[in-house]
C-alpha positions, -999 to +999 in steps of 0.1 A: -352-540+449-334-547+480-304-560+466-301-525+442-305-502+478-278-525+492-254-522+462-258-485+461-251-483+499-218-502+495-212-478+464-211-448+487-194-464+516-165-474+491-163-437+474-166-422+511-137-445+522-117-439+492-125-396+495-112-401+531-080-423+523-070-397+495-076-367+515-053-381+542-030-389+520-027-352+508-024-344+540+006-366+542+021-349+511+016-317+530+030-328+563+065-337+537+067-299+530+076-262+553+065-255+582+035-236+567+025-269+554+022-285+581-001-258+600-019-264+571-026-303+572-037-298+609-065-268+599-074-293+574-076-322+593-096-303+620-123-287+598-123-328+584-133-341+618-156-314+626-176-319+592-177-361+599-187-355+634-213-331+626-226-356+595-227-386+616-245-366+643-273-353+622-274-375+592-281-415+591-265-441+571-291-441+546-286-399+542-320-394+559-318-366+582-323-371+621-351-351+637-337-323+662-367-334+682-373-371+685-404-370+708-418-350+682-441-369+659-412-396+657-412-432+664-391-450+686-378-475+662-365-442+639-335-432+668-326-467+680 
């Protein structure tokens, strides 16, 4: 059972890292192009580290969602 949750973790990690690597290389593609382009590639690279960083803030590895308030009902071991 364990060996299935760790295959479908890698799974996701591998089709994360390849979203990420195809994104930036659109952005890339963009960057080649007008002015306009380019503007563009750096809105879209900002709104792409804003939604990482608010994912990896709220969200574990495992897709569980972090309590807003850990002394809450929580354990410990949960936020370490």
């Amino acid at each position: 059972m364990a060996l299935s949750s760790k295959k479908r973790c890698l799974d996701s990690w591998y089709s994360f890292r390849l979203g990420i690597f195809s994104y930036f290389r659109f952005l890339s593609i963009l960057l080649s192009f007008s002015f306009f382009f380019r503007i563009l590639a750096f809105v879209l690279f900002l709104l792409l580290s804003f939604t990482l960083s608010f994912a990896f803030y709220f969200f574990r590895f495992d897709g569980r969602k972090k309590s807003a308030f850990p002394s809450h009902g929580a354990r410990r071991h949960e936020f370490l």
